[in-house]
N, C-alpha and C positions, 0 to 999 in steps of 0.2 A: 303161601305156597302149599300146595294138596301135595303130602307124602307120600300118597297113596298111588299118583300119577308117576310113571315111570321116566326116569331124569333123561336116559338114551332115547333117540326118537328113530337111531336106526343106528346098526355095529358100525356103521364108516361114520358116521357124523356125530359130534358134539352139538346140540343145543344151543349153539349161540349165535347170536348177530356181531358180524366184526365191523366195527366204525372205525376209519380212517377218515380223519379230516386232513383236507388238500388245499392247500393255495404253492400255487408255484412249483411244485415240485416234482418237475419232468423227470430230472436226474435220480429221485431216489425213491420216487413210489414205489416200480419196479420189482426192487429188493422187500421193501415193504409186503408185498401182496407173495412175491414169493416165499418169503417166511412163515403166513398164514396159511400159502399152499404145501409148506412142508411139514406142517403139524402133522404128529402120529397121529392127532384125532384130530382133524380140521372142522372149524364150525362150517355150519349149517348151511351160512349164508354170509357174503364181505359188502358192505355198504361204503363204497368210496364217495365221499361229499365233495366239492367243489367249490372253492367259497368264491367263487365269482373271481377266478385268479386273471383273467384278461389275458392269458397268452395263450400257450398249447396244451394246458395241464388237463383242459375238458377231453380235446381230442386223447392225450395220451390215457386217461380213465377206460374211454370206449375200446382203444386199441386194446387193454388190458383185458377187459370183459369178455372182448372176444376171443381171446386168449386162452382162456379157458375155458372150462364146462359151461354150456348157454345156459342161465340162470344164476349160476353162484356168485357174479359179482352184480351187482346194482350200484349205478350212476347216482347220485343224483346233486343236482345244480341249479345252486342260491343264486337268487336274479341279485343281488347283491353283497358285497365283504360285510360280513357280522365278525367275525373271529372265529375261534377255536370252539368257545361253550356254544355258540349258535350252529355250528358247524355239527359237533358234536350232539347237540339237542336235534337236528333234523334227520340226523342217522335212528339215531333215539324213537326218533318217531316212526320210522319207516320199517324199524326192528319186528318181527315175526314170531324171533325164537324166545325160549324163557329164559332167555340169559344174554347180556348186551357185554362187551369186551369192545377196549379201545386200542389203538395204536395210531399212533402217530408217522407223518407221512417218510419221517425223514430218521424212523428208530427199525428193530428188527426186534421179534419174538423167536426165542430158541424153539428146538422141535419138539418138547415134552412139555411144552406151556400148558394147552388146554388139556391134554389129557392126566396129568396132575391135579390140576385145579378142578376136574370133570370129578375123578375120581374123590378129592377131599368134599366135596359138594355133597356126592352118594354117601359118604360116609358122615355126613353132618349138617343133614337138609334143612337145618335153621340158620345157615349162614346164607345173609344177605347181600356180604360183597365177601371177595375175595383176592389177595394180591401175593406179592411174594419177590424176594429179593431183585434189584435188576445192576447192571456194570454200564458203566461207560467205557467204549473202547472203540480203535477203529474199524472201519467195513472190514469187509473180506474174512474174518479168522473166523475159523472152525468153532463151533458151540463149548464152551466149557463141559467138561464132564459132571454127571450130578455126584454130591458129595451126603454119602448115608450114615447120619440115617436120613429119612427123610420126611420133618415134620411139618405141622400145620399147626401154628400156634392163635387163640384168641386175643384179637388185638382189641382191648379197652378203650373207653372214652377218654381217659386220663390221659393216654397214651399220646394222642391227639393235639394235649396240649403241649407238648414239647417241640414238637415240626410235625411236620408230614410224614406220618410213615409209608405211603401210598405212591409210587409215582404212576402216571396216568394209564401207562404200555402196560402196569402188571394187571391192572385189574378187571375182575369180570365181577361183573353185580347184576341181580335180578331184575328186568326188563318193568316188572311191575311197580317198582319202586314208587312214593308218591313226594319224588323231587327230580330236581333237573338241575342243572349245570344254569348259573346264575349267567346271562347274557349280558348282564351290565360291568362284570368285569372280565376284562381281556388278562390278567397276571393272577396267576395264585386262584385261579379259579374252579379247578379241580378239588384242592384243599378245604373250600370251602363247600363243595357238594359231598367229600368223605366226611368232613367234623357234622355236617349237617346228620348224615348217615349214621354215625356212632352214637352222637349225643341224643339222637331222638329212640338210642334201644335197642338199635336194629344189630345184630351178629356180625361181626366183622372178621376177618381170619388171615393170616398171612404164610406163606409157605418159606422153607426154610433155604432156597432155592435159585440160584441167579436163572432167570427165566425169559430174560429182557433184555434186548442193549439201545443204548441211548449214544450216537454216534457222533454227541458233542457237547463238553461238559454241559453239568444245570443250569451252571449261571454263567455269565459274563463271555460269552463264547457269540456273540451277536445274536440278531433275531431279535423277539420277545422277552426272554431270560436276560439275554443280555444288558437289559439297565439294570446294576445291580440296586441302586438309592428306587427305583421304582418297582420293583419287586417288593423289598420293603414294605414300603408305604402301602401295597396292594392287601402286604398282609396283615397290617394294622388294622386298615380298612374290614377286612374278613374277620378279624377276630370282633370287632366291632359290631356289624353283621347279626357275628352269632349271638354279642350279648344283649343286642338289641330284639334277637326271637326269644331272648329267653334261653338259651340251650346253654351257654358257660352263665356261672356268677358272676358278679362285680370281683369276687376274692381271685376267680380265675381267670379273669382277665388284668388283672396288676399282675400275676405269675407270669403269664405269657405275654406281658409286654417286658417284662425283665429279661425273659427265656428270648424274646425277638433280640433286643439289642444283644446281647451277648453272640448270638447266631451271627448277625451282620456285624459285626468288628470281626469274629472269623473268616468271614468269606471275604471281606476285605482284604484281609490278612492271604487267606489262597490266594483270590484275586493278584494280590501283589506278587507275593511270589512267582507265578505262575507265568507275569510278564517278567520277572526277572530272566526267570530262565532261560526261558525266549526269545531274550537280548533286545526285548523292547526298551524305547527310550522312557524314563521314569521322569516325573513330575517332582521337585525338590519339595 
């Protein structure tokens, strides 16, 4: 990226392309697109993908588009269901702006998202992605208040190998990048495009910030997430992945397969509680 090229392309817009991938979800795009219309600094441009959902999700896209300012949202629709990374990759490609930002159909972005992360970018234009705290909670409630100070910390490759620190709604990364979202896995495949990201050098940064909300816990809450034994396995697989390009050791991949199991006996562990509470019936 040219320093020298000015990050703003005009005082109402951020720089970036917003990818939403869509399958099914009439009910919660809506919210979705309105939360990127309510950025202090809204990007540039919304790219709603359509993964070939077969019901009204195409038609409710165009209703949206029209919806607001002609131009700022763009359609576009896979002849057919690849998933989330293929979803994601075709937004990717259609992006314009020097900065690509995701969000998910059925999460919301607070209103100081892009323009925090707009701002930490000017002030440290070697960062190549960027992310920053997110909550789960339910629709409806008012944005958290930001809590100051207000920083931007370098997140390491080492980092990496403990979990995710990245969840997909915070982050915005440079459009140029020379990787993509692996289409051969549907789980943990986001994880696998940031360790790609880190381990190969590139600048990474996280802000200090709940910026995001995810309107149903990570795991076990149905959907994709929801096999918790198959999320797992997805991330073995990924770690596998990487030591196979070369980007972890053999020494840090026995780390992180120790660091895995330990992770899933916890979530297990949520997991169970979680139906206790709930007064679901328990398995002896």
């Amino acid at each position: 990226m040219n320093a020298n090229v000015p990050l703003m392309q005009t005082p109402s817009r951020a720089p970036v392309s917003a990818v939403v991938p869509c399958y099914r979800c009439t009910d919660t795009v809506g919210d979705a697109v309105a939360s990127i219309a309510a950025q202090t600094l809204p990007p540039a441009e919304v790219l709603l993908v359509d993964d070939c959902s077969g019901d009204g999700t195409l038609e409710t896209l165009h209703s949206l588009a029209r919806a607001y300012p002609a131009g700022w949202i763009k359609v576009v629709a896979l002849p057919v269901n690849s998933g989330p990374s293929r979803a994601r990759n075709a937004g990717w490609e259609q992006a314009t702006q020097e900065y690509v930002a995701f969000l998910d159909s059925d999460d919301s972005w607070a209103p100081r998202k892009l323009e925090l992360q707009v701002k930490a970018l000017l002030a440290d234009p070697q960062i190549a992605l960027i992310s920053h705290r997110i909550r789960v909670r339910s629709r409806g409630l008012e944005p958290e208040s930001l809590r100051k100070p207000i920083r931007t910390t370098i997140v390491g490759r080492r980092r990496l190998l403990l979990n995710n620190p990245f969840s997909t709604p915070s982050v915005v990364l440079r459009r140029d990048l020379p990787f993509r979202f692996n289409e051969k896995f549907r789980l943990v495949e986001d994880y696998l495009l940031w360790a790609q990201i880190a381990h190969s050098g590139y600048r990474c940064a996280k802000i200090n910030q709940v910026l995001a909300y995810l309107h149903k816990p990570a795991f076990g809450a149905g959907g994709l997430s929801g096999d918790l034994d198959a999320m797992h396995r997805a991330g073995r697989e990924v770690g596998n992945e990487l030591q196979r390009m070369g980007l972890v050791s053999a020494r840090e991949r026995m780390f992180t397969r120790s660091v895995g199991k330990i992770r899933r006996a916890r979530r297990h562990l949520v997991l169970w509680l979680r139906r206790l509470q709930s007064g679901d019936q328990l398995s002896p």
